[in-house]
DOPAPA-313763 format. One record per residue (C-alpha): residue number from 0; residue in one letter; x, z, y. Coordinates in Angstrom, 1 decimal, decimal comma, padded with zeros to 4 digits. Example, Ala and Ser with C-alpha at 12.3 -4.5 7.8 and 13.67 -1.06 7.14 Angstrom:
REM DOPAPA-313763
NODE   n res     c1     c3     c2
NODE   0   A  012,3  007,8 -004,5
NODE   1   S  013,7  007,1 -001,1
//
This chain:
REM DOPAPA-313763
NODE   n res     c1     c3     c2
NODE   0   X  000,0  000,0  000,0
NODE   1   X  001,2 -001,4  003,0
NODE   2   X  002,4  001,5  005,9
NODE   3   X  000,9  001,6  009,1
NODE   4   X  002,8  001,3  012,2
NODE   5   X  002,6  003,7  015,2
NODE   6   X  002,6  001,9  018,6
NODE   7   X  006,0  002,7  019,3
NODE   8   X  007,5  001,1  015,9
NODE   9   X  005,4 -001,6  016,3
NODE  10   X  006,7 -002,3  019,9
NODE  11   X  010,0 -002,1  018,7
NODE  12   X  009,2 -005,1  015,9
NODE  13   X  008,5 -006,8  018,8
NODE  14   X  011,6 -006,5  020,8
NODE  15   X  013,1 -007,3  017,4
NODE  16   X  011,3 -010,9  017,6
NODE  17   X  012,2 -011,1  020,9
NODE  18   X  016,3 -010,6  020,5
NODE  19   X  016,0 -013,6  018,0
NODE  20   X  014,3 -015,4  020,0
NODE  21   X  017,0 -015,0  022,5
NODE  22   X  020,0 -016,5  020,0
NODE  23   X  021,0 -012,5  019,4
NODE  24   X  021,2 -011,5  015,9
NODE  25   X  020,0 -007,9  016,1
NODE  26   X  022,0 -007,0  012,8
NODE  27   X  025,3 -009,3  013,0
NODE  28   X  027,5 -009,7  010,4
NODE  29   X  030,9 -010,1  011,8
NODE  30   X  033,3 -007,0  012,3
NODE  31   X  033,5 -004,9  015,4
NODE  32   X  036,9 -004,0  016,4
NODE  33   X  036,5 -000,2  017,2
NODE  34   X  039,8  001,5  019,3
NODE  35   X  038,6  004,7  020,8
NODE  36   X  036,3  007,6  019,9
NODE  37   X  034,4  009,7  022,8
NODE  38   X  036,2  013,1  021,5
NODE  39   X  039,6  011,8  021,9
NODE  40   X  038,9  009,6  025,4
NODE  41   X  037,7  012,8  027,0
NODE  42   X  040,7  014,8  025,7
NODE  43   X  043,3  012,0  026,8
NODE  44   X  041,7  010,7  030,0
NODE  45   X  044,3  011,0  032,8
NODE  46   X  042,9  010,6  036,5
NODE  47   X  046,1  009,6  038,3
NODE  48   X  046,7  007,0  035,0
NODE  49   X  045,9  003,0  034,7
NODE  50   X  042,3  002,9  034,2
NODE  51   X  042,3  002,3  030,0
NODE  52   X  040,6 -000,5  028,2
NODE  53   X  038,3  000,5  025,0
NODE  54   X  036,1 -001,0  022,6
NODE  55   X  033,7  001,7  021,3
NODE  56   X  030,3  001,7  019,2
NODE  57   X  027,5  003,9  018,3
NODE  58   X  024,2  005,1  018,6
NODE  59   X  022,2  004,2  022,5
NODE  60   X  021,2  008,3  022,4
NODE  61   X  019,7  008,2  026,2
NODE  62   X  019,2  005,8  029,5
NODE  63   X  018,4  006,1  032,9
NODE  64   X  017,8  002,6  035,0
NODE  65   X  018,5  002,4  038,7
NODE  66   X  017,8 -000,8  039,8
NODE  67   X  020,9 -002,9  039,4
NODE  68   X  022,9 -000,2  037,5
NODE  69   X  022,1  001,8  035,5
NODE  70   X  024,1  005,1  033,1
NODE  71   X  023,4  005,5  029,5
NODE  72   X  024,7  008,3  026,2
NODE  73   X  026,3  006,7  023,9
NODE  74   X  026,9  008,7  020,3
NODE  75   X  030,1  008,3  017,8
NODE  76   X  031,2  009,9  014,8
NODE  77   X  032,9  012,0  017,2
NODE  78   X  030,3  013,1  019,6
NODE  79   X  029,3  011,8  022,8
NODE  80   X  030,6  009,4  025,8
NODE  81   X  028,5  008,4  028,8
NODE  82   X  028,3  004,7  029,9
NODE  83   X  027,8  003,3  033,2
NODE  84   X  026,1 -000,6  033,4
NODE  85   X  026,3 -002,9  036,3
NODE  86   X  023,8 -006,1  035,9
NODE  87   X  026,7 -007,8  037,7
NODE  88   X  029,5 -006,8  035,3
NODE  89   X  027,8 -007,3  032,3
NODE  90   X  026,1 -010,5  033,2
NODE  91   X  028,5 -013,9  033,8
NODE  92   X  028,0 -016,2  036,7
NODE  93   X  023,5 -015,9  037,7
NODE  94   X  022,7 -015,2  034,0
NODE  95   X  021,3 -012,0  034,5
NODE  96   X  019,3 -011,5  031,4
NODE  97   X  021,5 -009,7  029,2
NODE  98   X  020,6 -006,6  031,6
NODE  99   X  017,3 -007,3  033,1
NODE 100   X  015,7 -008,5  029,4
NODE 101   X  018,0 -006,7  026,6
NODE 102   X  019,4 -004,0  028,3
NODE 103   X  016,2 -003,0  030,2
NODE 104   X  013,8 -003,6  027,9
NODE 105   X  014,3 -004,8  024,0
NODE 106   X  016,8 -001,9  023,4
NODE 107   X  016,0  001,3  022,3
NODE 108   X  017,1  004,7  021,9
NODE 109   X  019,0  004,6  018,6
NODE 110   X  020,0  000,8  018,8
NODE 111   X  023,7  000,8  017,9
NODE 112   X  025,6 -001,1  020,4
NODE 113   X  029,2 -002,2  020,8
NODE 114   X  030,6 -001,8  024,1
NODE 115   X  033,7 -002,9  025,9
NODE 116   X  035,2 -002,1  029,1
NODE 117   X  037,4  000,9  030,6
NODE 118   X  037,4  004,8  030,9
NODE 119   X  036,6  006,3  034,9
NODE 120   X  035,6  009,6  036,7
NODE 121   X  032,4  009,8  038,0
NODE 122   X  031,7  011,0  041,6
NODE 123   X  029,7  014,0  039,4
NODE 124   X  033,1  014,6  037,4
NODE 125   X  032,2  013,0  034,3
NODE 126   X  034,5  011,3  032,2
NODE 127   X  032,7  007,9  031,2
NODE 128   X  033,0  004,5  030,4
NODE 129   X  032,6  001,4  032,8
NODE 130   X  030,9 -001,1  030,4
NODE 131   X  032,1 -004,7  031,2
NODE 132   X  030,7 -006,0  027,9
NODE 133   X  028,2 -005,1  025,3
NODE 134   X  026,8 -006,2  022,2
NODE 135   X  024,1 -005,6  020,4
NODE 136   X  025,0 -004,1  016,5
NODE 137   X  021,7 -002,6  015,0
NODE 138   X  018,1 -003,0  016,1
NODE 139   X  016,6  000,5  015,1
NODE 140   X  013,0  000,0  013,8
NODE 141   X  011,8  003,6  014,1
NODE 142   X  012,2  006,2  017,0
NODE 143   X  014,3  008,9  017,0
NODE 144   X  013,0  012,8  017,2
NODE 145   X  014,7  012,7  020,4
NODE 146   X  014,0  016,8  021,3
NODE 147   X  012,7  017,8  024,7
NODE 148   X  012,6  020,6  026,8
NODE 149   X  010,4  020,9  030,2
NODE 150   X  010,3  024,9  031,2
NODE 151   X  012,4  026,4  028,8
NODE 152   X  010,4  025,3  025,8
NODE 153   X  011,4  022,4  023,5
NODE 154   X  009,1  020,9  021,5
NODE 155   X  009,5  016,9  019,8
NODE 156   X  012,0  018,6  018,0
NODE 157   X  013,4  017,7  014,3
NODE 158   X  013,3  021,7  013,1
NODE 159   X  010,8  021,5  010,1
NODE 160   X  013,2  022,2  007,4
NODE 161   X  011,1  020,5  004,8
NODE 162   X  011,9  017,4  007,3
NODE 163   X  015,4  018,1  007,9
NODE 164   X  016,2  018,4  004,3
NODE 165   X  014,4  014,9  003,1
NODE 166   X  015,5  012,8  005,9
NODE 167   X  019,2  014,4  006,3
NODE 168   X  020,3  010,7  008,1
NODE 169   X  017,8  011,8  010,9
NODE 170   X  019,1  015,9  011,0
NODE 171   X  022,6  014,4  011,5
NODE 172   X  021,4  012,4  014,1
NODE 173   X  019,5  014,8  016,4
NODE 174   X  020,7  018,1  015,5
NODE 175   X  023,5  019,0  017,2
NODE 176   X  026,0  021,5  014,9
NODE 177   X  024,5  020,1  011,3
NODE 178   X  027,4  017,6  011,3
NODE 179   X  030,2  020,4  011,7
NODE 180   X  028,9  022,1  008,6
NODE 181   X  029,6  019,4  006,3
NODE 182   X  033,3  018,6  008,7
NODE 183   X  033,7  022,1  007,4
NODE 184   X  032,8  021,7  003,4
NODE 185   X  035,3  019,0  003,9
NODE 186   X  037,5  021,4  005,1
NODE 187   X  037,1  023,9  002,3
NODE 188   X  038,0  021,1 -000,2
NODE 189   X  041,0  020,5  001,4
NODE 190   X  042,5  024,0  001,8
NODE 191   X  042,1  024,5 -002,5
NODE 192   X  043,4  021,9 -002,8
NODE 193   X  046,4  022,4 -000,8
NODE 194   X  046,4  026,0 -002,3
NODE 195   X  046,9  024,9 -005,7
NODE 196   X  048,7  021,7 -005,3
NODE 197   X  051,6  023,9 -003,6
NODE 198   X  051,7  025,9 -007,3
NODE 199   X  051,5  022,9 -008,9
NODE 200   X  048,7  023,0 -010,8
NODE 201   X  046,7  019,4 -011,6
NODE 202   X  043,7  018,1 -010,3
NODE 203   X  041,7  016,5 -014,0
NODE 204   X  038,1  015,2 -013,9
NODE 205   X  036,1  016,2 -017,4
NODE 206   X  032,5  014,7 -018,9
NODE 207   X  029,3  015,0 -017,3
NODE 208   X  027,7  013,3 -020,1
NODE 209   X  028,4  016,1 -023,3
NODE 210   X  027,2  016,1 -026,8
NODE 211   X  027,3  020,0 -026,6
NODE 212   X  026,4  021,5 -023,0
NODE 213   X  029,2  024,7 -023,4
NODE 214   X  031,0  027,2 -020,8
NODE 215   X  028,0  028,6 -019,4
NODE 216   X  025,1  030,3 -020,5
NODE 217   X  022,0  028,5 -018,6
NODE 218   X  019,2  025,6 -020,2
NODE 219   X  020,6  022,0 -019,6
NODE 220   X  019,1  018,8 -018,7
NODE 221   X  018,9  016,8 -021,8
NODE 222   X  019,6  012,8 -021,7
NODE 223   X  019,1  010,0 -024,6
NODE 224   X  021,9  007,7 -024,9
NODE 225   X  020,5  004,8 -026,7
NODE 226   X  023,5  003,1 -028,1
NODE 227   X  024,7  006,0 -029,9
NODE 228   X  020,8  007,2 -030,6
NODE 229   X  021,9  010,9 -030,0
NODE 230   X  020,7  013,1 -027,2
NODE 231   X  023,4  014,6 -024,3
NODE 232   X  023,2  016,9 -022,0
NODE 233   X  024,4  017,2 -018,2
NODE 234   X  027,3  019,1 -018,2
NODE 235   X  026,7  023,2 -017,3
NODE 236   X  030,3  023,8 -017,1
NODE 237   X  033,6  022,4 -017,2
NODE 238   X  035,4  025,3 -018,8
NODE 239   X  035,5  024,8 -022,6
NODE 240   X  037,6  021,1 -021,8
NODE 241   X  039,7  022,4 -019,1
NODE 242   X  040,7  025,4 -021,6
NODE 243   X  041,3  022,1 -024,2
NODE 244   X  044,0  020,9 -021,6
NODE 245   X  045,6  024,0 -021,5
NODE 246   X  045,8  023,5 -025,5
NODE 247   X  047,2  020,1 -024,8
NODE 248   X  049,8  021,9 -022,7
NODE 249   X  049,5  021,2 -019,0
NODE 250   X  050,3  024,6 -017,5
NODE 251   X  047,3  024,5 -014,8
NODE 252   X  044,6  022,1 -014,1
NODE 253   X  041,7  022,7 -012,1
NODE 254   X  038,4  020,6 -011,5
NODE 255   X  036,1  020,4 -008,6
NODE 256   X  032,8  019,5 -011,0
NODE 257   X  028,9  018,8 -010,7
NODE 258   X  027,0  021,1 -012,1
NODE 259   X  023,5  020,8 -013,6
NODE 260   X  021,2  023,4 -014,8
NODE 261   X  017,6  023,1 -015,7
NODE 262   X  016,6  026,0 -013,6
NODE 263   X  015,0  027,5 -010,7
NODE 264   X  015,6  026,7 -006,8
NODE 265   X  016,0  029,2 -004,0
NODE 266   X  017,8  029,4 -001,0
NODE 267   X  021,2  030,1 -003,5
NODE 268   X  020,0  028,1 -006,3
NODE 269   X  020,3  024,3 -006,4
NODE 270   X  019,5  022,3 -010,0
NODE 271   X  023,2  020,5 -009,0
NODE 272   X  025,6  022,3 -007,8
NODE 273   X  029,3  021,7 -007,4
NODE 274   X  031,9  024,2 -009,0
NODE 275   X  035,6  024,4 -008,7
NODE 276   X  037,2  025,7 -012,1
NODE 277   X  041,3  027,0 -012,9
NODE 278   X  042,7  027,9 -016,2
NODE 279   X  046,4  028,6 -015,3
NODE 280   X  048,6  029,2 -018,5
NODE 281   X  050,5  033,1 -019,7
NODE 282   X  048,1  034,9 -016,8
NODE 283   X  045,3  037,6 -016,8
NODE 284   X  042,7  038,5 -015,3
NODE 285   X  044,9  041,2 -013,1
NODE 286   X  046,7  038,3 -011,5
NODE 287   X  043,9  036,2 -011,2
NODE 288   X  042,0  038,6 -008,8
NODE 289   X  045,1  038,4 -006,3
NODE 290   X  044,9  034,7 -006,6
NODE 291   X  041,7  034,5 -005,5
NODE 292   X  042,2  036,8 -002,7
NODE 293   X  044,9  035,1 -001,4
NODE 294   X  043,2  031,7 -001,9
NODE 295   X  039,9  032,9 -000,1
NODE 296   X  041,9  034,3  003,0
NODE 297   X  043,5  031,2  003,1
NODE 298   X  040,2  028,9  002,7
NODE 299   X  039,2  031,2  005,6
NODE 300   X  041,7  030,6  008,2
NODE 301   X  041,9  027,3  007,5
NODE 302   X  038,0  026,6  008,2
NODE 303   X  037,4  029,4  010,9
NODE 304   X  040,7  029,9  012,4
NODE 305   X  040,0  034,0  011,1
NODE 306   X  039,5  035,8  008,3
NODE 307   X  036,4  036,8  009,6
NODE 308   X  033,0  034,8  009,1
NODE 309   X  029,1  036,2  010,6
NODE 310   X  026,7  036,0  007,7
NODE 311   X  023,1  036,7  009,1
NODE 312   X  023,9  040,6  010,3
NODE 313   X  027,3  041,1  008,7
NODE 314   X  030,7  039,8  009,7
NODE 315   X  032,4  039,8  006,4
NODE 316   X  036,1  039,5  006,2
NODE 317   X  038,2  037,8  004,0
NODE 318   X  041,3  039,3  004,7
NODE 319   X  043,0  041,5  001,4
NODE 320   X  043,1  043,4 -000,6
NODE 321   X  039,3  043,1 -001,8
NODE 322   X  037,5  046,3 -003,6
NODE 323   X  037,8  046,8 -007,4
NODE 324   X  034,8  048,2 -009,0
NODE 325   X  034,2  048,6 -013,4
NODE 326   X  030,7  047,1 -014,4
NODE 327   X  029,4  050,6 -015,6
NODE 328   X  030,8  052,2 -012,4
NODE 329   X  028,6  050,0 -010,4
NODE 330   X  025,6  050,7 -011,9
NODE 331   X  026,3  054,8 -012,1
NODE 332   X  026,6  054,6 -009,0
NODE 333   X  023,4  052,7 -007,9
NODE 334   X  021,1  054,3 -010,5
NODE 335   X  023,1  057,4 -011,6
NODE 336   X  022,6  056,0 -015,4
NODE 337   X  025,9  055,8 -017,2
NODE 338   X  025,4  052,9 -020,2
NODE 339   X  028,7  053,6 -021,6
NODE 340   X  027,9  053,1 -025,2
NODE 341   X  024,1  052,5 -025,2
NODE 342   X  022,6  050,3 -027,8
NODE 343   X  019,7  047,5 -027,3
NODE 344   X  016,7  049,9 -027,9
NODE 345   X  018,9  052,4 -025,0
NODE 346   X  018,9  049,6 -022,6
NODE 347   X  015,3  048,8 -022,5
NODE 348   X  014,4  052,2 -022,6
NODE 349   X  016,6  052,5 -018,9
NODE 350   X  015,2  049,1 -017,8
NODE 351   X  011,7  050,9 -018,4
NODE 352   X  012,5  053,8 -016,7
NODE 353   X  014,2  051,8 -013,6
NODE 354   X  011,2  049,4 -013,4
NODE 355   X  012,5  046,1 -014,7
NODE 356   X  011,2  043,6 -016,2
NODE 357   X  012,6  042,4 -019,0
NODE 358   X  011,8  039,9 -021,9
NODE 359   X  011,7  040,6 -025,8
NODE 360   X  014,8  037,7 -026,3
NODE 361   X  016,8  040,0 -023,9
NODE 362   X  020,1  041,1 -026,2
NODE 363   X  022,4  044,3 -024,9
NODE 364   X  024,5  041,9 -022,5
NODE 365   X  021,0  040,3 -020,8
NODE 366   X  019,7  043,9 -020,6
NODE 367   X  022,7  044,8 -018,5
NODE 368   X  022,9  041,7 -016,2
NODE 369   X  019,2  042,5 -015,0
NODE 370   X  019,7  046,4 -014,2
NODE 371   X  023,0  045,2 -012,5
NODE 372   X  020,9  042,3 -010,7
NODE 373   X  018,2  044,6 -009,9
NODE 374   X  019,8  047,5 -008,6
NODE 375   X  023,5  047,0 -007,6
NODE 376   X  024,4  043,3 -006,9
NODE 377   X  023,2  043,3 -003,9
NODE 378   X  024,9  046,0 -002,0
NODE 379   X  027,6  044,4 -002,2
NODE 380   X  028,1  042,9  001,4
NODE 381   X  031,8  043,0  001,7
NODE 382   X  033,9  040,8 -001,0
NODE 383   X  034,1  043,4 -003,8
NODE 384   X  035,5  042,7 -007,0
NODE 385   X  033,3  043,7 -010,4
NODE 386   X  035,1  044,7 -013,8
NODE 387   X  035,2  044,8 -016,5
NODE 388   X  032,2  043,3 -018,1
NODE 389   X  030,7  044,5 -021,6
NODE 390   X  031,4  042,4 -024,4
NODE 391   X  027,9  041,2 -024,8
NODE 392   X  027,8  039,4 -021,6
NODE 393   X  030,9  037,7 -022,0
NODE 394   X  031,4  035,0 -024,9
NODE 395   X  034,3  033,5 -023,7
NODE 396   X  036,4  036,3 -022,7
NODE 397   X  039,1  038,4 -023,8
NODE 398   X  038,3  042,0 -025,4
NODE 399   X  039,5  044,6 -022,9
NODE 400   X  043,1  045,7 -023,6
NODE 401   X  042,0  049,6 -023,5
NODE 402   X  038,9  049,1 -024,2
NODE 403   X  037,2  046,7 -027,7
NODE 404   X  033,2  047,3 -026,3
NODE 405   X  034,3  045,8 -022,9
NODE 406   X  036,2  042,3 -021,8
NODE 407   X  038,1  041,6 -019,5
NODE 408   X  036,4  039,4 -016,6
NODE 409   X  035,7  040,1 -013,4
NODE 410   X  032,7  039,1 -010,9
NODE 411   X  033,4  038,6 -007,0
NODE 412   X  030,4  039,2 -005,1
NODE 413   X  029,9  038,5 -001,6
NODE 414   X  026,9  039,2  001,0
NODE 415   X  024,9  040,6 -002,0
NODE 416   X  025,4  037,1 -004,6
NODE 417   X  027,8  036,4 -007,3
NODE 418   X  030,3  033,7 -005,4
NODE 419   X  033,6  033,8 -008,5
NODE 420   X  033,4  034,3 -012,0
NODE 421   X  037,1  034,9 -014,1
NODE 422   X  038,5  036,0 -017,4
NODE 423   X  041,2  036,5 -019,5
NODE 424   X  040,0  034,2 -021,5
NODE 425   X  040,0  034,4 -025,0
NODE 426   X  042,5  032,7 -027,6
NODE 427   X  041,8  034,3 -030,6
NODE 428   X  039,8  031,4 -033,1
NODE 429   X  038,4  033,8 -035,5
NODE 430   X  036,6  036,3 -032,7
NODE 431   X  035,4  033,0 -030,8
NODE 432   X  033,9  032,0 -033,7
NODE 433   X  032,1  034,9 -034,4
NODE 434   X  030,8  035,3 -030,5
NODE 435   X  029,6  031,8 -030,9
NODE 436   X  027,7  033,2 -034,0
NODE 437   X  026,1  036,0 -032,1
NODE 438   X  024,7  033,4 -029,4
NODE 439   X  023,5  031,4 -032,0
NODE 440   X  021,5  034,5 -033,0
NODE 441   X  020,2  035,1 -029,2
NODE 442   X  019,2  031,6 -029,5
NODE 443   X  016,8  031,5 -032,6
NODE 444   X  015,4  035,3 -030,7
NODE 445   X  014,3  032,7 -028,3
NODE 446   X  017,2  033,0 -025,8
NODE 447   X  017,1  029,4 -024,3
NODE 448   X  020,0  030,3 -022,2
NODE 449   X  022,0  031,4 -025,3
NODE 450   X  025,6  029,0 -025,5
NODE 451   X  025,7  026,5 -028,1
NODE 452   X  028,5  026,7 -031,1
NODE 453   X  031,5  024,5 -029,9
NODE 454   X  033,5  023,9 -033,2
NODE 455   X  035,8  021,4 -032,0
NODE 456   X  036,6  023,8 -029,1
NODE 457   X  037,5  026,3 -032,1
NODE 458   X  039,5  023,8 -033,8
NODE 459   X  041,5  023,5 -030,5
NODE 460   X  041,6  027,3 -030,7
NODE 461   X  042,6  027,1 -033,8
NODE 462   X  046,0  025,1 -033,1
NODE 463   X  046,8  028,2 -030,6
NODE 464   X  045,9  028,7 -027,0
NODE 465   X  048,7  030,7 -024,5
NODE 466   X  047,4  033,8 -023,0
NODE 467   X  045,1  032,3 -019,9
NODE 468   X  043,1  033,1 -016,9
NODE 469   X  040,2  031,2 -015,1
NODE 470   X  038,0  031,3 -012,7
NODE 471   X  035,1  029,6 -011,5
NODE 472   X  033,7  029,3 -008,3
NODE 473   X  030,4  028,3 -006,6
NODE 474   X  031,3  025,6 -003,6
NODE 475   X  028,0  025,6 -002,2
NODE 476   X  028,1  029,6 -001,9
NODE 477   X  031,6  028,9 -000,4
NODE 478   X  030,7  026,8  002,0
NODE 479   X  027,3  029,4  002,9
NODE 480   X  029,5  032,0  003,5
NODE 481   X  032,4  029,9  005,5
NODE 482   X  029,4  028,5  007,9
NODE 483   X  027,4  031,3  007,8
NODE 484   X  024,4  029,9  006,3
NODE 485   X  021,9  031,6  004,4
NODE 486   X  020,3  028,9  002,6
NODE 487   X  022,3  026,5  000,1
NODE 488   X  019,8  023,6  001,1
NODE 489   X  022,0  024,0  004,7
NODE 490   X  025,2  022,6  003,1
NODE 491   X  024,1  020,1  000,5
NODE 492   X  023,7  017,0  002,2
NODE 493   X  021,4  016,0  000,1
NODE 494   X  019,3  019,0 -002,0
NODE 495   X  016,6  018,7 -004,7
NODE 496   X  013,0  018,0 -003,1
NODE 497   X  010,3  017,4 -004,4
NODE 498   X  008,7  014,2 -004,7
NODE 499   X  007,1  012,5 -001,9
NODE 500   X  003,0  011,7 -002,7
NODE 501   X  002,3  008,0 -000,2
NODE 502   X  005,3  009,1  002,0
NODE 503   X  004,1  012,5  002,3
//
């Protein structure tokens, strides 16, 4: 069914007609030569220097006609330049209709335009161009939510965030500071990089596509590859091949991965997510925690220039050491229950008595992760470290040195979430097995969640795995807390909607 147009999007198919009409291709295909960027003309412009020649294009954002001249906004990638137009300088010999017919009337606000001429001080002071030529790039069919203001209130705005989030290309355009959040994922990419090229550790890329969805416990999306005839799942983690590298013998290799789990949204839960995963060879978990600090602080600085960051209410800084607090401390000290040593039946009977809810599938480690979910995790404000985790909630992780009912893993929350995850992972063939075995039994309880058996990742076991640490970490929840955004649909360009029902 065929859309129908509002008076202003039908005027501009009309000025669309028009421009061809006139010989001008209003989407041409030939390069435009592009030598300056508003940010860095601003920053270099000299008044006492030879008037510079640029060639610039973007986005018409505003114009205001007087008469024979007239000034105009014009936006790059970088930000914003105004433009000053003279019918005269723009328009050879008595042909005058370049600026009385395009410039006047068949443009519109968010036409892209080239323009061409040289950089000048207003008598107001402002830095701007003197536009000797211009061309037109990009006729744009629908207008922009250009936002007003008239007595302190704006209104036309673009603020819906159901709106923002579909149409993203129109939030970049109109909101001003949505673009330096993603400047600033960028950013956060970079420094981990940097962090753990310097130590020498390799960047690997691993399956999306895997017969066996293992390294996490969460439900995956299931696939059918017809070729093969079998099913495949979106990867949940990247861990159990990154730890089959390690076999391989690379010392440490990391992976910034997509994520998918079949799950829930919220404003910290996306169905894909991206994840950044090290396993670094003859570590623990000990050493791991001070890599992570030190990484963080750096990330920090290098995004905010601090190690400071406002979340909401808190400033919460990155700078170390961080906190170190045991699992069954934690929850002591938030419920005054101590667990040490409880069985299944124990659990539930605490979850009871601390009001959670809790489902009949639930074995000893899920019964644990709720009461620490309900009643501690979210105190947690300032980058605290939580240890060593009981052996039920771990699969993948080394017994605890001191301690066989425990592992040792550790949790790093921040602003009341889970933002890293890391083990000492374990090496041992025969124990994995026999965690994998336990899962399976959570499974056929009805745990959809449970991990699935892995035996070639035993069979790698099996040929002997160094002592190793990883960690995992949530990007998204990075780049929340490095912004100071409360919502992870704020730094995913792009996050899960629902469908639209007839462009609704």
């Amino acid at each position: 069914m065929e859309r129908e147009l509002s008076d202003q999007e039908q005027f501009r198919r009309e000025s669309l007609v028009k421009l061809r009409g006139m010989g001008i291709n209003p989407y041409p295909a030939a390069e435009y030569v592009v030598n300056a960027y508003s940010d860095e003309v601003k920053e270099n412009f000299k008044d006492d220097a030879e008037p510079r020649q640029v060639s610039m294009a973007g986005r018409l954002m505003s114009r205001r006609i007087m008469g024979k001249a007239s000034f105009a906004d014009l936006k790059d990638s970088k930000g914003r330049i105004q433009l000053y137009v003279s019918r005269d300088e723009i328009c050879p010999g008595d042909d005058k209709e370049l600026y009385n017919t395009v410039f006047k009337k068949l443009l519109d606000i968010g036409d892209f335009i080239g323009i061409k001429g040289y950089v000048f001080r207003t008598q107001m002071g402002e830095i701007s161009v003197h536009v000797s030529e211009l061309t037109v790039l990009s006729k744009s069919l629908r207008p922009l939510p250009i936002v007003k203001e008239k007595d302190g209130v704006k209104y036309d705005d673009f603020s819906d965030p159901e709106q923002r989030y579909r149409q993203r290309y129109v939030d970049l355009v109109v909101n001003e500071g949505v673009r330096d959040i993603f400047l600033k994922r960028n950013k956060v990419y970079k420094s981990m990089r940097e962090f753990f090229d310097s130590k020498g550790y390799l960047e690997v890329e691993t399956p999306i596509l895997q017969s066996i969805p293992g390294g996490a416990s969460a439900r995956p999306f299931i696939t059918h590859h017809n070729a093969l005839d079998i099913p495949l799942y979106l990867r949940i983690a990247d861990e159990l091949y990154l730890k089959r590298l390690i076999v391989g013998g690379f010392e440490g290799v990391y992976e910034f991965s997509k994520n998918f789990r079949n799950e829930g949204m919220d404003r910290t839960h996306n169905p894909e997510f991206t994840c950044m995963e090290i396993y670094i060879s003859y570590k623990d978990y000990n050493w791991m925690m001070d890599f992570t600090e030190a990484m963080l602080e750096k990330v920090c600085l290098d995004v905010n220039g601090a190690t400071e960051v406002k979340v909401g209410d808190n400033v919460i800084s990155f700078k170390r050491p961080f906190k170190r607090v045991t699992m069954t401390e934690s929850i002591k000290e938030f419920t005054g229950i101590d667990i040490t040593g409880m069985d299944e039946d124990a659990l539930r009977n605490v979850c009871k008595q601390l009001h959670i809810e809790v489902d009949e599938s639930f074995g000893k480690g899920k019964l644990i992760d709720e009461i620490f979910g309900e009643k501690c995790e979210g105190n947690y404000i300032q980058p605290t470290f939580i240890t060593d985790y009981p052996i039920e909630m771990s699969p993948l992780c080394k017994r605890h040195r001191d301690n066989p009912e425990l592992t040792e893993r550790f949790e790093l929350m921040v602003a009341g979430k889970e933002l890293c995850n890391a083990y000492s992972e374990l090496n041992d063939p025969i124990d994995q097995y026999e965690r994998f075995q336990e899962q399976l039994r959570l499974s056929q309880k009805g745990d959809d969640e449970a991990m699935f058996i892995d035996m070639d990742f035993v069979r790698a076991l099996e040929y002997g795995m160094p002592p190793t640490s990883g960690m995992g970490i949530g990007i998204d929840r990075l780049v929340m807390l490095m912004t100071g955004q409360t919502t992870i649909q704020e730094v995913l360009l792009f996050p899960q909607m629902k469908p639209e029902v007839n462009g609704k």
